[in-house]
ZALO-711364 format. One record per residue (C-alpha): residue number from 1; x, y, z. Coordinates in steps of 0.5 Angstrom, whole numbers, plus 2048, in hexadecimal, padded with zeros to 3 digits. Layout:
<sites>
    n   c1   c2   c3
  NUM    X    Y    Z
...
</sites>
This chain:
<sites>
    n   c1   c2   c3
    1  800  800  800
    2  803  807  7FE
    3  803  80B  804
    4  806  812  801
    5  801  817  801
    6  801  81B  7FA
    7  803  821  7F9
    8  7FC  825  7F9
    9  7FB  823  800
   10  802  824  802
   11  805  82B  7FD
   12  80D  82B  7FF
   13  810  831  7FB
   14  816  831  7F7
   15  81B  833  7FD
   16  818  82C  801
   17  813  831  805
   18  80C  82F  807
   19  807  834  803
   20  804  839  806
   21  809  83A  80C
   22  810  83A  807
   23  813  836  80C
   24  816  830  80C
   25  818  82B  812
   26  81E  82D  815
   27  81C  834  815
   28  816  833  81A
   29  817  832  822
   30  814  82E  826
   31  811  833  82A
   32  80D  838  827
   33  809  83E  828
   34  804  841  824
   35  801  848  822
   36  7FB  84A  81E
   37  7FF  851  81C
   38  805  84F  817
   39  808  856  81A
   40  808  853  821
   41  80D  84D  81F
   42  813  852  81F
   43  810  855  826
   44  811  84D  828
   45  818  84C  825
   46  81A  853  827
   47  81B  84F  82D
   48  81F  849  82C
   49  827  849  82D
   50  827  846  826
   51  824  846  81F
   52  825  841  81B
   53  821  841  815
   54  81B  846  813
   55  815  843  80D
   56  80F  846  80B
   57  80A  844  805
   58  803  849  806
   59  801  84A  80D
   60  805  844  810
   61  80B  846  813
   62  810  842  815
   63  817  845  81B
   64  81B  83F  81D
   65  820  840  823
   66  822  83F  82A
   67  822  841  831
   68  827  83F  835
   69  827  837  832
   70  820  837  831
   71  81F  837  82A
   72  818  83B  827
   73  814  83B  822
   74  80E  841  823
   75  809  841  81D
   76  803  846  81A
   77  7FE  842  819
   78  7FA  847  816
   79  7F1  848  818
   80  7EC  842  81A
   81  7ED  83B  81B
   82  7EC  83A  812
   83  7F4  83D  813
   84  7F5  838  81A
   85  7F3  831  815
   86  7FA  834  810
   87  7FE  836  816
   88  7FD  830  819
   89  7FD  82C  814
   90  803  82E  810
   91  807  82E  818
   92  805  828  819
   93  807  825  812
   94  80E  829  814
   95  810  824  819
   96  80B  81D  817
   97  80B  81C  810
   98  813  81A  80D
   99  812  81F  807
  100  817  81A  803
  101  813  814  803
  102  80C  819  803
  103  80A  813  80A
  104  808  814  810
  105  80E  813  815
  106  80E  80C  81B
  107  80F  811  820
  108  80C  817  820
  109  80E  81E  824
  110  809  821  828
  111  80A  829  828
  112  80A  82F  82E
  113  805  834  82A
  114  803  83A  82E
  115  7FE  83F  82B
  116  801  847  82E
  117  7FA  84B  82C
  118  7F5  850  82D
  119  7EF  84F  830
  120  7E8  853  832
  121  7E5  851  83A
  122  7DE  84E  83B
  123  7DF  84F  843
  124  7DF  856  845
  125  7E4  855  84A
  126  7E9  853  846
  127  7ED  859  843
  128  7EF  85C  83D
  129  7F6  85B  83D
  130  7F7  854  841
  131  7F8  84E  83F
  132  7F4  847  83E
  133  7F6  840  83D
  134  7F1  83B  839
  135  7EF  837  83D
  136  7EB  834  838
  137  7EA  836  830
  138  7E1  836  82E
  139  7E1  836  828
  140  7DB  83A  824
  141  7DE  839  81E
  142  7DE  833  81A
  143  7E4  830  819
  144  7E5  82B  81D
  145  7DE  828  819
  146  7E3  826  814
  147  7E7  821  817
  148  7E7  81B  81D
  149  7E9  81B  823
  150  7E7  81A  82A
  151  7E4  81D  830
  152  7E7  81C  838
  153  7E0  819  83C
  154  7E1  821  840
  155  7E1  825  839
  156  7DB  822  837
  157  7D7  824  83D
  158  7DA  82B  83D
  159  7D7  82B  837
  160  7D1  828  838
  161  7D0  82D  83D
  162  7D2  833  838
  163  7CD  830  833
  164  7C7  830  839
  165  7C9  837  83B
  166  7CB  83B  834
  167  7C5  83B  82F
  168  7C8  83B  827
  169  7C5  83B  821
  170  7C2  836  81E
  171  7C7  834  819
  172  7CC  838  81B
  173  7D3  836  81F
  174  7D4  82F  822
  175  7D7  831  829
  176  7DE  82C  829
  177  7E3  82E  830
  178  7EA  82B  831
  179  7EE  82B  838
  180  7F4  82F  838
  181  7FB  82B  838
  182  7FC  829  840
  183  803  82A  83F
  184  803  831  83D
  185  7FE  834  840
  186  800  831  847
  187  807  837  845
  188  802  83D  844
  189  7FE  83E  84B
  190  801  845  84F
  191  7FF  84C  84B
  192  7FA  847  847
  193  7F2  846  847
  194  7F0  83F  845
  195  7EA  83D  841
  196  7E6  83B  83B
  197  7E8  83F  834
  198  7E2  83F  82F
  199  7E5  83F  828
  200  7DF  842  824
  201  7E0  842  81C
  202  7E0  84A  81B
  203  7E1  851  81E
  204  7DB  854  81E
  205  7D4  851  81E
  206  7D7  84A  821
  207  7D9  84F  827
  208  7D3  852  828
  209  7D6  859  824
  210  7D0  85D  820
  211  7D3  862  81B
  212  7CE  861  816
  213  7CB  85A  815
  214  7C6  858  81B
  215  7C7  852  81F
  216  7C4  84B  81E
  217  7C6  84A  825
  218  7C6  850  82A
  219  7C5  84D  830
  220  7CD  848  82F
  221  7D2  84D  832
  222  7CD  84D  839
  223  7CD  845  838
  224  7D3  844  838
  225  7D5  848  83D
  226  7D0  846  842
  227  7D2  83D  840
  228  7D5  83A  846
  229  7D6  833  848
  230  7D9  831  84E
  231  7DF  835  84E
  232  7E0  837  847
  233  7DE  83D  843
  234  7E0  840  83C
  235  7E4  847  83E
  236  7E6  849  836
  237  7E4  848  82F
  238  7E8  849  829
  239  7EA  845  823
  240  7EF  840  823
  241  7F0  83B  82B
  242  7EB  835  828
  243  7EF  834  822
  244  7F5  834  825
  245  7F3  830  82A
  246  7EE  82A  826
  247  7F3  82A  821
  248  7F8  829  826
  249  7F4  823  829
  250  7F3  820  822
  251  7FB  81F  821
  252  7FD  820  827
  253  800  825  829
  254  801  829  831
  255  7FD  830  82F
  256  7FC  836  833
  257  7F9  83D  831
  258  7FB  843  835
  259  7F7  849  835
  260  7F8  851  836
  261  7F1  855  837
  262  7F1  85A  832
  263  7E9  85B  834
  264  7E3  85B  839
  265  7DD  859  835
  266  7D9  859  83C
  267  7DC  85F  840
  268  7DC  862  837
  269  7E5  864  838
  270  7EA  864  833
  271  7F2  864  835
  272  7F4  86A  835
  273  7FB  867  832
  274  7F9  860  830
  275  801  861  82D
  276  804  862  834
  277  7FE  85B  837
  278  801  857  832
  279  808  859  832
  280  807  857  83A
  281  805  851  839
  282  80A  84E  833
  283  810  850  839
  284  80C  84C  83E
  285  80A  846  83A
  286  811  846  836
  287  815  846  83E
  288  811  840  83F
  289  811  83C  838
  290  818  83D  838
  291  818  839  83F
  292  813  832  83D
</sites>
């Protein structure tokens, strides 16, 4: 049986590198951080004590480097979780699929991938310009409906109790949720709240935002701030943590998403300076990444 996977399904470039990230294995860490802006990238790499390599292709940029002997990579994902499936994907094929062969490798790497974002609070007591870890990732959008996977027993009834509590639109999203890497999250405790991220698959009416379309349901932002099962309850909202996480899930890979709050939607704040939040929160997370 022929176990090469074609090359439509696998598109390597002609320097050796996977399609859209302009990579090639050996130019990719271990350990990775992601960001949705490519601008950020450099204000990540700024930070490391050597730059190895630096590869773009569209809005996937790509710093290769150290800090001390912890070798990094950092990576812009781009918005939503249609950009995480490529990320994911080609990260994964990065360091799992042997690129002469065109098979999948016996042993398989699981990667360290640590999503550094922006975030908007659904708690009025969680300010602009704190920081919260994803305890876990409840994805409205529907990636996840694309590929199988499996449910821990307390992710399927903390999903069943979001399911009970939050009316959605018939039709609309197939809620999936996903539990953060134990291993990394146990890391990321002191100057952090904690809780359950929605990753919603746009910026405006899917949070709630009104400009000029009416919403088809204006009652959510209320929902999903007043959910609450046992000790969990969602703290943000932005485009991204699901993806990571379900795609994680699916291939195996440690996942973390780390976000700062650029916005109060119930207290209706915005930062003053969501740079000077953001720039905090890449000092904080690198000091700690550096250190696993």
């Amino acid at each position: 049986m022929d176990n090469r996977i074609a090359a439509s399904e696998l598109i390597i470039n002609n320097r050796g590198a996977i399609y859209h990230l302009d990579v090639r294995p050996d130019e990719l860490a271990h350990t990775i951080i992601t960001v949705g802006d490519p601008d950020r990238v450099g204000e990540v790499s700024k930070h490391f004590d050597k730059i190895e390599g630096k590869y773009q292709h569209r809005e996937f940029v790509t710093h290769t480097g150290y800090i001390g002997n912890k070798r990094l990579s950092v990576v812009s994902t781009g918005i939503g979780t249609d950009n995480i499936d490529i990320v994911l994907n080609e990260l994964d094929a990065l360091v799992n699929i042997d690129f002469e062969t065109r098979q999948v490798k016996p042993t398989l790497t699981s990667l360290q991938i640590i999503r550094l974002g922006t975030s908007g609070a659904l708690q009025e007591n969680i300010p602009v310009d704190s920081f919260v870890v994803s305890s876990h990732g409840l994805g409205l959008d529907n990636l996840m409906n694309y590929y199988v996977f499996e449910n821990t027993s307390a992710e399927k009834q903390l999903l069943e109790s979001f399911r009970g509590q939050v009316f959605l639109q018939p039709g609309g999203a197939n809620p999936c949720l996903f539990e953060a890497s134990a291993k990394l999250q146990e890391h990321f405790t002191d100057g952090f709240h904690t809780g359950i991220t929605v990753t919603c698959p746009g910026f405006y009416a899917p949070q709630g935002r009104v400009l000029r379309g009416a919403l088809s349901n204006p009652d959510l932002i209320d929902k999903l701030t007043s959910f609450n099962y046992e000790h969990h309850r969602i703290t943000n909202f932005e485009m991204e943590t699901s993806g990571i996480y379900g795609m994680g899930r699916v291939l195996g890979h440690e996942c973390l998403s780390i976000s700062a709050i650029v916005a109060n939607r119930i207290r209706q704040e915005f930062s003053k300076d969501g740079g000077a939040a953001v720039a905090a929160m890449i000092e904080k997370g690198l000091g700690i990444i550096a250190a696993i």
